[in-house]
Backbone as CSV, one residue per row, in Angstrom:
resi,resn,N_x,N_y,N_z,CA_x,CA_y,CA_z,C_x,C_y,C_z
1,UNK,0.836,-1.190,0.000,0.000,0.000,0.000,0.876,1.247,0.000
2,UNK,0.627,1.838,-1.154,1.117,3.313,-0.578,0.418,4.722,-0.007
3,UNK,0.915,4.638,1.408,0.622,5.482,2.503,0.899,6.744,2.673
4,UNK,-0.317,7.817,2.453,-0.148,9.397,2.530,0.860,9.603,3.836
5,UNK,1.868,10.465,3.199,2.764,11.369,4.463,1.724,11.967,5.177
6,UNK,1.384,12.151,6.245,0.275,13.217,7.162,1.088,14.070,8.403
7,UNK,2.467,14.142,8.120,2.506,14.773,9.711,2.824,16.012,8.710
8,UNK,2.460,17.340,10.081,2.980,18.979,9.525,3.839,19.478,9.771
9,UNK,3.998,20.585,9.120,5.494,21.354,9.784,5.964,21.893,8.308
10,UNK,6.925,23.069,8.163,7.426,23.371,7.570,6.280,24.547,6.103
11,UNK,7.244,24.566,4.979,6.627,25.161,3.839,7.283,24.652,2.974
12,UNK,7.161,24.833,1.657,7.744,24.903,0.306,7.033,25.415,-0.946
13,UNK,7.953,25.547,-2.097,6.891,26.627,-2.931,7.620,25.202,-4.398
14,UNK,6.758,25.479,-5.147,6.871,24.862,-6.707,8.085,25.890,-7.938
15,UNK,8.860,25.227,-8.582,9.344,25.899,-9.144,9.886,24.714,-10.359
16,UNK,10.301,25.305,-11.464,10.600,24.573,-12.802,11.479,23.428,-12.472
17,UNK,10.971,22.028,-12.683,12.283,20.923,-12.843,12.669,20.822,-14.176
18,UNK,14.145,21.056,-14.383,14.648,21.252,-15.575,15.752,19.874,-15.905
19,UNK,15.990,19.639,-17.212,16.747,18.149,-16.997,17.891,18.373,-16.161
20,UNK,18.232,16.736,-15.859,19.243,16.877,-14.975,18.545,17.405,-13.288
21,UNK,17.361,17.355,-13.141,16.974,17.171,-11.502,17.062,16.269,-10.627
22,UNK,16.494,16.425,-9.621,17.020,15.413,-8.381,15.915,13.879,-9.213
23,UNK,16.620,13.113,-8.422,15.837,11.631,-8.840,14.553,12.080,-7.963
24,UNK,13.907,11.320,-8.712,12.517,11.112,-7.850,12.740,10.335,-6.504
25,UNK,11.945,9.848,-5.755,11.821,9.471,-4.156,11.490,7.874,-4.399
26,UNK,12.202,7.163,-4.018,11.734,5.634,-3.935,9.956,5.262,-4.032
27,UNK,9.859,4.434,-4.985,7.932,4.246,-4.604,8.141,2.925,-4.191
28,UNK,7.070,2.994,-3.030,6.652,1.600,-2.327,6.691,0.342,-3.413
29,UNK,6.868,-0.892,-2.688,7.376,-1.550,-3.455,6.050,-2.778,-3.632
30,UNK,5.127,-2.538,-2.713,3.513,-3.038,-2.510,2.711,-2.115,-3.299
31,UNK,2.793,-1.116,-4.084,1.803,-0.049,-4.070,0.932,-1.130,-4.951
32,UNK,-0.511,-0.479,-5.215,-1.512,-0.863,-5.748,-1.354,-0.976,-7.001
33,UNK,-1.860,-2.122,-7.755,-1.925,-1.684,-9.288,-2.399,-0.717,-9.830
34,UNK,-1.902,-0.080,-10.959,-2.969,1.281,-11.633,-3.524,0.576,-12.514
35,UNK,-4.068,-0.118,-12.945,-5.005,-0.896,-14.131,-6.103,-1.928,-12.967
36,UNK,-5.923,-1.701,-11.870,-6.633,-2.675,-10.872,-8.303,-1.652,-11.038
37,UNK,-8.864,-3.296,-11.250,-10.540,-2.203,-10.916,-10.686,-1.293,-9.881
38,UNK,-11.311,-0.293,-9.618,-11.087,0.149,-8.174,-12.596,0.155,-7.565
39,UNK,-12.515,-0.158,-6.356,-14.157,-0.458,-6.001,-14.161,0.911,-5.537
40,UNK,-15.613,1.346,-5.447,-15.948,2.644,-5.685,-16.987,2.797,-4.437
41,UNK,-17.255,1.768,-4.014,-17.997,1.547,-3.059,-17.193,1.420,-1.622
42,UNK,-17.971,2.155,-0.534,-17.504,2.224,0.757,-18.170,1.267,1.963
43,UNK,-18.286,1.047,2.746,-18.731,0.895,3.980,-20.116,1.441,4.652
44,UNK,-19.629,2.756,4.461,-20.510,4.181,4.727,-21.313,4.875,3.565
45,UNK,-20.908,4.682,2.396,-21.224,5.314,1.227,-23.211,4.373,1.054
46,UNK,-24.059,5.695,1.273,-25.263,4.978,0.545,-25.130,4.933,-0.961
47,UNK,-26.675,4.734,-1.330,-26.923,4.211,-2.924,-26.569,5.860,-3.218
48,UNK,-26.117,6.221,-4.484,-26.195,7.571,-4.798,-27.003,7.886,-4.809
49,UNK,-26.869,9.254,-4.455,-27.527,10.599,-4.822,-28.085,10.987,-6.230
50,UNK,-29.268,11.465,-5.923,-29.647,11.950,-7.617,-28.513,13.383,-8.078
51,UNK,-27.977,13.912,-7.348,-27.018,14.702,-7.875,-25.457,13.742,-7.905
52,UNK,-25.222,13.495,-7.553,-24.152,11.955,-7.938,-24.271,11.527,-9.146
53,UNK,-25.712,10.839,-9.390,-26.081,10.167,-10.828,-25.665,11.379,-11.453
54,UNK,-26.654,12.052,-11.572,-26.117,13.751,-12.533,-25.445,14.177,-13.192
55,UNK,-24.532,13.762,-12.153,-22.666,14.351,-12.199,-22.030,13.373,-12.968
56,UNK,-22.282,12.093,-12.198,-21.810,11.303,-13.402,-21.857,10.793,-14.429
57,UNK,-23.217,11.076,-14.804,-23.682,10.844,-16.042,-22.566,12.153,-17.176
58,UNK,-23.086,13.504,-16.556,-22.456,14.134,-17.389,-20.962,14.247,-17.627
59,UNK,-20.090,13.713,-16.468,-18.976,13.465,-16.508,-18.852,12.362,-17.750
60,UNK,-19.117,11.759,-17.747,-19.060,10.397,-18.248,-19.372,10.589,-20.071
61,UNK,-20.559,11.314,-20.133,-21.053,11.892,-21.266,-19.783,12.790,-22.215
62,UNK,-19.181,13.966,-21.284,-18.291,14.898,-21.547,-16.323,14.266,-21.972
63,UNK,-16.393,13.275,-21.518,-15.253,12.854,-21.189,-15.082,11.377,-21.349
64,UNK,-15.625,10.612,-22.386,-16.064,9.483,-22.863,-14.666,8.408,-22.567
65,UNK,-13.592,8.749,-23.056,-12.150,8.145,-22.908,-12.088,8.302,-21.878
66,UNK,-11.607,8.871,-20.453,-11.590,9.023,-19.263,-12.049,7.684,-18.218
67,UNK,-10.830,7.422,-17.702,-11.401,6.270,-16.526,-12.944,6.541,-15.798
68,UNK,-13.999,5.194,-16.290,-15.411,5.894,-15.762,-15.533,5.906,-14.260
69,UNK,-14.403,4.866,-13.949,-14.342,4.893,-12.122,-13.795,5.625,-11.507
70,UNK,-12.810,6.680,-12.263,-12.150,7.710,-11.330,-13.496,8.850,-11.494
71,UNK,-14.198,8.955,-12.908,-15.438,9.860,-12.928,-16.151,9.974,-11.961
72,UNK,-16.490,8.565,-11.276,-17.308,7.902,-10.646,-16.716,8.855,-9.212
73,UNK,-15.925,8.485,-8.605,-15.032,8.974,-7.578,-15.429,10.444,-7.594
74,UNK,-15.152,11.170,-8.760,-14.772,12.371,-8.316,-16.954,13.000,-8.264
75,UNK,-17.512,12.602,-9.156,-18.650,12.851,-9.077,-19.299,12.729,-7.870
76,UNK,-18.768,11.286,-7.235,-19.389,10.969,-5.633,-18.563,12.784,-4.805
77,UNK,-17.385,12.939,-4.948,-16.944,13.734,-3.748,-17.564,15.304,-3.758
78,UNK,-17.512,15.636,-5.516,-18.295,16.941,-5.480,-20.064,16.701,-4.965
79,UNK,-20.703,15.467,-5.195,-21.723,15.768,-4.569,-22.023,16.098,-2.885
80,UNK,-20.925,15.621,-2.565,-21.033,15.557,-1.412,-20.570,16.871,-0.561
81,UNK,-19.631,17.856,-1.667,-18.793,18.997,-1.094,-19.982,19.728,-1.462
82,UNK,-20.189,19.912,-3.036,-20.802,20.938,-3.165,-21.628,20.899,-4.571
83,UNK,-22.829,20.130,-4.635,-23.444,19.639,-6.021,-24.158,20.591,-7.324
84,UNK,-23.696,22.078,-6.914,-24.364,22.248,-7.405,-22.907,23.591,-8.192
85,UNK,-21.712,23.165,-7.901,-20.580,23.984,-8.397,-20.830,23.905,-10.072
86,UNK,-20.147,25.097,-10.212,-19.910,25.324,-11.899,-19.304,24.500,-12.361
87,UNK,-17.922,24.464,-11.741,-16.684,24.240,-12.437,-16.001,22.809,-11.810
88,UNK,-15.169,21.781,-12.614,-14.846,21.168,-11.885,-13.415,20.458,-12.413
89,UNK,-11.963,20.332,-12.381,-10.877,19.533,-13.119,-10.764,18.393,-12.179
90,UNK,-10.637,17.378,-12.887,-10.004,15.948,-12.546,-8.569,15.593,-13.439
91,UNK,-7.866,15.538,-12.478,-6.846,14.517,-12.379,-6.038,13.417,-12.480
92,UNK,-6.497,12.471,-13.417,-5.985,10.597,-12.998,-4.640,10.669,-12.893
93,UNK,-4.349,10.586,-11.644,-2.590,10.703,-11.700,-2.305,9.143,-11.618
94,UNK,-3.286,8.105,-11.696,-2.496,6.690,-12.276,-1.922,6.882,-13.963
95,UNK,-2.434,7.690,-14.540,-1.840,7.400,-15.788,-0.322,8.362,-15.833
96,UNK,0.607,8.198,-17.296,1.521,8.598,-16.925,1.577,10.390,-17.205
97,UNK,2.741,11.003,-17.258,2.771,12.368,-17.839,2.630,12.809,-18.481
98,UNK,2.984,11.563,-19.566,2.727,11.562,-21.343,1.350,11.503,-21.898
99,UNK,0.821,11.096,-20.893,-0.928,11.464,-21.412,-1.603,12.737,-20.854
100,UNK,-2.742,12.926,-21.745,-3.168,14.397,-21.514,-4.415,13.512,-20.014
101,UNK,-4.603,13.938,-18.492,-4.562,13.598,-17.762,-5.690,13.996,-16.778
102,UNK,-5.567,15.544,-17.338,-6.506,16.791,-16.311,-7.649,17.117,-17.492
103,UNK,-8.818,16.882,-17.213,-10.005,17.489,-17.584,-10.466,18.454,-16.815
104,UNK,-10.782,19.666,-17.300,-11.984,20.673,-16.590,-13.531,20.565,-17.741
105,UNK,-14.252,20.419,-16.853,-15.448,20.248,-16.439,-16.294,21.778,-16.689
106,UNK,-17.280,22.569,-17.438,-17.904,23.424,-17.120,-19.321,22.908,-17.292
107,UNK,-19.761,22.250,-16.120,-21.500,21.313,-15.552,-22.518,22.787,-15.805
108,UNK,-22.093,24.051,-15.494,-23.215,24.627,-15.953,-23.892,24.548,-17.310
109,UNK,-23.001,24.733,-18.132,-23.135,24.998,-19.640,-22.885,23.212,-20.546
110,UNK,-22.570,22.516,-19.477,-22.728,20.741,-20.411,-21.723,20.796,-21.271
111,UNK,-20.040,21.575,-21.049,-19.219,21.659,-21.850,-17.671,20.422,-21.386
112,UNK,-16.857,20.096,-21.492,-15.855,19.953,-21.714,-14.784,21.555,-21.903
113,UNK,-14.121,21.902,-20.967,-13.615,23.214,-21.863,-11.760,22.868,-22.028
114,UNK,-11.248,21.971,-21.479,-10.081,21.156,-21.448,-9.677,19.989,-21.030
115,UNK,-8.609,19.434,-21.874,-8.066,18.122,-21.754,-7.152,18.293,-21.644
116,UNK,-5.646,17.920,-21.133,-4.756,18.562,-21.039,-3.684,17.810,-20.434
117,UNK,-2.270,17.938,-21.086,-0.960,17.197,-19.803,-1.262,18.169,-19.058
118,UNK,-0.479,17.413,-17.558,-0.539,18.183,-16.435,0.412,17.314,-15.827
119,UNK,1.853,18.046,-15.230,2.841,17.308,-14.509,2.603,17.061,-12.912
120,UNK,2.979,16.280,-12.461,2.888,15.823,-10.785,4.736,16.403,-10.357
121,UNK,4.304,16.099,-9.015,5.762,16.873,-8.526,7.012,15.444,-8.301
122,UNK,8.411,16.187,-8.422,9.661,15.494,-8.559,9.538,14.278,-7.549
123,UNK,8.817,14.612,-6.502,9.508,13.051,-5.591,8.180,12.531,-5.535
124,UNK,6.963,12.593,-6.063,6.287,11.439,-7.085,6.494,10.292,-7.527
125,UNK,7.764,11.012,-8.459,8.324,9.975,-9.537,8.803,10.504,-10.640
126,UNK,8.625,9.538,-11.679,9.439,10.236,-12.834,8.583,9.823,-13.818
127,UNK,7.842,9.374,-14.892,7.037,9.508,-16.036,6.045,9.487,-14.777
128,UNK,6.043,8.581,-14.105,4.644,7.945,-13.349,4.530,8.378,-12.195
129,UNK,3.483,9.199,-11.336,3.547,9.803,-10.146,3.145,7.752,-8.788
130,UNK,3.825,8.229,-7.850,4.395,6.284,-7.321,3.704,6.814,-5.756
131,UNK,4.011,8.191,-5.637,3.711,8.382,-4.173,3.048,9.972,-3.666
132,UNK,2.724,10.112,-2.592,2.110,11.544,-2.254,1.917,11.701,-0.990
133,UNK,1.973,13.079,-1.153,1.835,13.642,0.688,1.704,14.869,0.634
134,UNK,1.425,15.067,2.284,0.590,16.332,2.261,2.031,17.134,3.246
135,UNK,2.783,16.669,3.169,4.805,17.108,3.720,4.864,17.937,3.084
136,UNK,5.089,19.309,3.632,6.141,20.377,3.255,7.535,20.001,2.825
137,UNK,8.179,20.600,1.960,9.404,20.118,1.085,9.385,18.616,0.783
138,UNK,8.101,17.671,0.732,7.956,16.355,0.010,8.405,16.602,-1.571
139,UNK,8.281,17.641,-2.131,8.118,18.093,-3.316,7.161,16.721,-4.233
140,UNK,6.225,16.557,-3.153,5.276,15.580,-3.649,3.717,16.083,-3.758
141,UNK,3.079,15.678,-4.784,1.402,16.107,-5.474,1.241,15.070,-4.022
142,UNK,0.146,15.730,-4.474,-1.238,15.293,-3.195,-2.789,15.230,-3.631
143,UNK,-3.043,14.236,-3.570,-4.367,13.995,-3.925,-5.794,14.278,-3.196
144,UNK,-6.947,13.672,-3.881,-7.798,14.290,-2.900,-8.770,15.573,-3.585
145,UNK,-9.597,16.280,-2.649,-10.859,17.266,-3.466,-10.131,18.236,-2.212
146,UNK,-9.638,19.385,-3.401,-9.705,20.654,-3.870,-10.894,21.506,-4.068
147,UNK,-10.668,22.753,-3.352,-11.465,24.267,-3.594,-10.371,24.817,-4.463
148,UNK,-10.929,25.560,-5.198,-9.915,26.836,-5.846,-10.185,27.924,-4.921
149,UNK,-8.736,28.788,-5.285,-8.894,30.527,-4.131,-8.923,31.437,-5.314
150,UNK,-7.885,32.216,-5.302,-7.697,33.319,-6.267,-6.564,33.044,-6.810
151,UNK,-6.374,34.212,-7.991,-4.879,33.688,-9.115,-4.543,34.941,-8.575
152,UNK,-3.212,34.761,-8.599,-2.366,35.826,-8.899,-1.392,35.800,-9.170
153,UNK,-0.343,36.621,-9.799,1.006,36.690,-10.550,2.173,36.269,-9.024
154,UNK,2.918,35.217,-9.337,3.797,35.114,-8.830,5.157,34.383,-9.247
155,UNK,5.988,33.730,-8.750,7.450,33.190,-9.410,7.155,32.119,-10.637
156,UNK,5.941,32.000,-10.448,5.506,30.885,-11.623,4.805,31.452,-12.911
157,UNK,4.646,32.933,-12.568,3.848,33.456,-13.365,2.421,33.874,-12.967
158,UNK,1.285,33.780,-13.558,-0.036,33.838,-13.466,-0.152,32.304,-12.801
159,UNK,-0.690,32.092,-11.559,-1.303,30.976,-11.293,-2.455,30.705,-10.054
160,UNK,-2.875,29.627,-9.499,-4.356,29.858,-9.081,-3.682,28.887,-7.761
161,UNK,-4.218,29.499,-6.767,-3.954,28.834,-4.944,-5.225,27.919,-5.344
162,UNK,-5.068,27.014,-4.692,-5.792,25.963,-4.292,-5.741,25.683,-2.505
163,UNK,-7.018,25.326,-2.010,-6.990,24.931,-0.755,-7.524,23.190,-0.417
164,UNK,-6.479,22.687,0.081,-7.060,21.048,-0.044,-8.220,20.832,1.452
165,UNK,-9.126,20.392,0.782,-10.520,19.656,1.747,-10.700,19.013,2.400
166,UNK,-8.862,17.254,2.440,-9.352,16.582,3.369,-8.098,16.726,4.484
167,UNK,-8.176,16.578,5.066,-7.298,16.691,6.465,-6.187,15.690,6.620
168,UNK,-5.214,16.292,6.881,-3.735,15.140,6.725,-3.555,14.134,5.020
169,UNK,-4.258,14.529,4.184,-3.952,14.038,2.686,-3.808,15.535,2.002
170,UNK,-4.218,16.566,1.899,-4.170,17.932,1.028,-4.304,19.188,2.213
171,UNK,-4.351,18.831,3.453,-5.285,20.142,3.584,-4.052,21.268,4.079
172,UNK,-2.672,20.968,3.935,-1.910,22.113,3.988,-1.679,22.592,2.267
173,UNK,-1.923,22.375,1.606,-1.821,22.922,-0.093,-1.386,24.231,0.400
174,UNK,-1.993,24.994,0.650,-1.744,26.385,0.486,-0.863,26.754,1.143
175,UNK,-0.275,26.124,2.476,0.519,26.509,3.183,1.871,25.932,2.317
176,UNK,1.824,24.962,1.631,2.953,24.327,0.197,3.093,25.066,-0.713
177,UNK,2.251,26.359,-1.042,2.083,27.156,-2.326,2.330,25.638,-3.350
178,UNK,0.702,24.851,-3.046,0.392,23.769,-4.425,-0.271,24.796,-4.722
179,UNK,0.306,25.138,-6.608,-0.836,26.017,-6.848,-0.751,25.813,-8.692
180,UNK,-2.160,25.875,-9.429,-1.598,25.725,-10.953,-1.000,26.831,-11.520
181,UNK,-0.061,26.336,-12.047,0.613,27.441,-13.448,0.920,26.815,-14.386
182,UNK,1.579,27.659,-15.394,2.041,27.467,-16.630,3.449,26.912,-16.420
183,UNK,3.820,26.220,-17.125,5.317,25.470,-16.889,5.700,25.406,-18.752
184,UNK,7.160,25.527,-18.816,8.118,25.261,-19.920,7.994,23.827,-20.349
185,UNK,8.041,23.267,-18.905,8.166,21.930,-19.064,7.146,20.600,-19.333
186,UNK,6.100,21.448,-19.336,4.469,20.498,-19.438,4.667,21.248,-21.082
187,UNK,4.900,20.004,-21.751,4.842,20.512,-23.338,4.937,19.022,-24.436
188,UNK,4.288,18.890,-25.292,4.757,17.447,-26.106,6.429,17.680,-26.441
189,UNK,6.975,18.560,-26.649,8.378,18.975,-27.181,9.405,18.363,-26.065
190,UNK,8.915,18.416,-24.999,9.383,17.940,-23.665,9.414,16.704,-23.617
191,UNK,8.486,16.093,-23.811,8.403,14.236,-23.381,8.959,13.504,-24.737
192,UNK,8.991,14.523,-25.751,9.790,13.999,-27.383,11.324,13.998,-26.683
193,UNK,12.083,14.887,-25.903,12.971,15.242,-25.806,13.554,13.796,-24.690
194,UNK,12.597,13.373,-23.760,12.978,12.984,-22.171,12.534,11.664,-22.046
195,UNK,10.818,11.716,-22.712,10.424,10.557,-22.526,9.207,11.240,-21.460
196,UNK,8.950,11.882,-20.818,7.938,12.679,-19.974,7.806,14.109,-19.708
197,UNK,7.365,14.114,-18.902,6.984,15.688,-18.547,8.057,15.917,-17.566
198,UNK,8.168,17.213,-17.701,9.318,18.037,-16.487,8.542,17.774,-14.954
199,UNK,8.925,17.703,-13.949,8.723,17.716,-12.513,8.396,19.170,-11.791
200,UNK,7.499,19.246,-11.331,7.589,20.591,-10.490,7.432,20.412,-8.934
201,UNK,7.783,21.148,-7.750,7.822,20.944,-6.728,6.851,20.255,-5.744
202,UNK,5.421,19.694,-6.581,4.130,19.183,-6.009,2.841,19.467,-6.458
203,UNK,3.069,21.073,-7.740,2.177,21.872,-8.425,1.265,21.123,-9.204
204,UNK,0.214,20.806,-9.704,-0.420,20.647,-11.058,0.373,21.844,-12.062
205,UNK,1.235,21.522,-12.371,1.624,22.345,-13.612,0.913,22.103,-14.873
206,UNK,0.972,23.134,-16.067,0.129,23.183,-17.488,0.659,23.735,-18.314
207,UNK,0.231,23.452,-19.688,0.922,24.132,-20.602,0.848,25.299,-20.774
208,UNK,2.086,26.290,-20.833,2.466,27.896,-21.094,0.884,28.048,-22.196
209,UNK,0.737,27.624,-22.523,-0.393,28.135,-24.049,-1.306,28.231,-23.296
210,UNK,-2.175,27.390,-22.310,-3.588,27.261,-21.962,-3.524,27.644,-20.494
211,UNK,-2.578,28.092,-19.554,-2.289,28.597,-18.498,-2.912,29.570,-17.745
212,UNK,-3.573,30.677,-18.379,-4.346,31.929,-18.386,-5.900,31.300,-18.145
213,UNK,-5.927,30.734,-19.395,-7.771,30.551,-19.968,-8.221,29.323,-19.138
214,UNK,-7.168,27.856,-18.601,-7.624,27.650,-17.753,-8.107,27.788,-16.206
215,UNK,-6.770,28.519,-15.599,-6.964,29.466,-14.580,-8.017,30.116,-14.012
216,UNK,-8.592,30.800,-15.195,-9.912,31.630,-15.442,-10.920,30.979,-15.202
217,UNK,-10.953,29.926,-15.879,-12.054,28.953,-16.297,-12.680,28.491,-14.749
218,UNK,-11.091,28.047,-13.504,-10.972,27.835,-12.297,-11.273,28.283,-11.334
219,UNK,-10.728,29.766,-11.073,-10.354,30.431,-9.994,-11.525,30.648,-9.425
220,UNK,-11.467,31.034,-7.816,-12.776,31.734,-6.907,-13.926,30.290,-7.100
221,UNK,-13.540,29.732,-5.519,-14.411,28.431,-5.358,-15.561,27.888,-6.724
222,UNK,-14.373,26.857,-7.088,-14.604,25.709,-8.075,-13.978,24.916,-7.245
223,UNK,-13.740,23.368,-8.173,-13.344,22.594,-7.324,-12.303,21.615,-8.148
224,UNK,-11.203,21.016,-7.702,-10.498,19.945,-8.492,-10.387,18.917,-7.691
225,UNK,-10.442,17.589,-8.318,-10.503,16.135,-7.664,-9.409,15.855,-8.457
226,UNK,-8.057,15.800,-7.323,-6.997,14.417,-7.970,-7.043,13.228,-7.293
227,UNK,-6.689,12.228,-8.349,-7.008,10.705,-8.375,-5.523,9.388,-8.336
228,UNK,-5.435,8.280,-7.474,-4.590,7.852,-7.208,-5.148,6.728,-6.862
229,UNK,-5.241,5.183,-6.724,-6.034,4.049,-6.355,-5.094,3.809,-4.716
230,UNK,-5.004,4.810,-4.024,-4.334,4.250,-3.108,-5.258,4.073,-1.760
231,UNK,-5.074,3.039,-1.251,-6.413,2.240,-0.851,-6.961,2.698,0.685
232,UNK,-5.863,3.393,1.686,-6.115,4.215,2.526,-7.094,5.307,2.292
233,UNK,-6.433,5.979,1.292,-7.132,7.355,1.234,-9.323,6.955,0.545
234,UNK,-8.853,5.603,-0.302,-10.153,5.164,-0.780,-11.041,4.905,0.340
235,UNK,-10.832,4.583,1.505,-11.330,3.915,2.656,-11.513,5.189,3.252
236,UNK,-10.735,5.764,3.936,-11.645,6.772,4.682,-11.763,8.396,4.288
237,UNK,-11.356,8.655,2.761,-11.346,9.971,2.484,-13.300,10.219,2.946
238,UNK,-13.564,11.499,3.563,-14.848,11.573,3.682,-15.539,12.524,3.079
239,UNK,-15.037,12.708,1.407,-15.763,13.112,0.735,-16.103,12.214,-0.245
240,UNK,-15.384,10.498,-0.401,-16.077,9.413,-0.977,-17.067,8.393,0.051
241,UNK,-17.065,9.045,1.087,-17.693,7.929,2.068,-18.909,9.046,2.598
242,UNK,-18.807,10.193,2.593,-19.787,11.505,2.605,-20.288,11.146,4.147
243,UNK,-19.470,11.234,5.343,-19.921,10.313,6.414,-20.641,11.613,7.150
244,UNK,-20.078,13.008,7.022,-20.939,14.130,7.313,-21.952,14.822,6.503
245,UNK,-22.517,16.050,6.858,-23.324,16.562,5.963,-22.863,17.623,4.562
246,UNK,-23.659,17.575,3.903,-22.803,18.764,2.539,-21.939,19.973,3.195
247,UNK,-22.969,20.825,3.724,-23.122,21.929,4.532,-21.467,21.697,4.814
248,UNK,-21.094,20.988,6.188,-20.137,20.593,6.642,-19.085,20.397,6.358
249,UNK,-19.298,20.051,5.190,-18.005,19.295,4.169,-17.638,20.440,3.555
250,UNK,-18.302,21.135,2.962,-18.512,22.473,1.768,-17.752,23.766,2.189
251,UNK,-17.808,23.682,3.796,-17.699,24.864,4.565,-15.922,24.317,4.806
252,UNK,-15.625,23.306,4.854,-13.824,23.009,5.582,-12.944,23.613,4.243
């Protein structure tokens, strides 16, 4: 099994991995398969919600290629945060760098508005993100349901704070400056060159071209679900097991 880092302390900020960076961080040597079915079902989890169905129908509809069980996942957690949001990007960080990875979601309007590479951070891994935590200087992604905050111009450029939702898996993000931007290194020219995508310090990084317009598309409470089959976080994350009320959940 591979097991979320959860203790706190410290900071760190995201910045360009350029070739020639540090190796990635050992991955567990038990971790889960990424091609393994993933049960989607909890303990705690009732029959869905008619806003669940909803969600996933239109997920599913919008995003036809897309794992239907990570859909499944992320549809269960926004119903449960907040069912009735605009905006929404998913994640499958089982697949590798080299695939386009991150979908955003616009559920008001029944659109698709991106598909997109999107890099995971250096001690992840290297094509394939292997591990995650919610550790300051892990320079590791972290999974889990995401609020968006505000964008603003900083060492990365134009990019958007994110605040993570569940407690000891994301919920220091902001205090990590995890935040999206535009990267050099999220580019097809890049993985022609390497074999993958460049590394960034834990960021969802994106391509320099679509950096702005997705941002936009994001910013000021929306929501992003990243995805990982790792079997802890499947078990008691409690925005797939919805063990409190919306209200409750919506408000952390």
């Amino acid at each position: 099994m591979i097991r979320l880092n959860r203790w706190l302390l410290g900071a760190a900020f995201c910045s360009q991995i350029i070739l020639g960076g540090h190796n990635a961080m050992a991955a567990n040597s038990d971790k889960p398969a990424k091609n393994a079915t993933v049960n989607t079902a909890t303990s705690n989890s009732a029959t869905p919600s008619a806003q669940q169905t909803r969600l996933n129908n239109t997920l599913a509809r919008l995003a036809p290629k897309a794992n239907p069980q990570v859909l499944r996942l992320a549809a269960r957690a926004l119903a449960c945060a907040q069912p009735d949001a605009e905006r929404l990007a998913v994640i499958d960080f089982s697949l590798p760098s080299t695939e386009q990875r991150l979908w955003v979601f616009d559920l008001k309007r029944q659109k698709l508005l991106f598909k997109e590479l999107v890099s995971h951070g250096r001690g992840s891994g290297n094509a394939e993100a292997e591990s995650f935590s919610n550790i300051p200087e892990s320079y590791q992604s972290s999974i889990g349901l995401f609020r968006t905050l505000n964008s603003y111009h900083g060492r990365n450029g134009y990019s958007l704070r994110l605040k993570g939702l569940e407690a000891g898996v994301n919920d220091l993000a902001y205090q990590r400056a995890i935040v999206i931007h535009g990267a050099d290194y999220v580019s097809e020219n890049f993985i022609e060159q390497t074999g993958r995508l460049g590394r960034s310090h834990g960021c969802p990084a994106v391509r320099q071209e679509v950096a702005i317009k997705l941002i936009d598309s994001l910013k000021e409470n929306q929501y992003l679900f990243t995805y990982y089959p790792d079997p802890e976080w499947l078990a008691t994350s409690e925005f797939l097991s919805c063990k409190r009320t919306d209200a409750r959940l919506a408000m952390n």
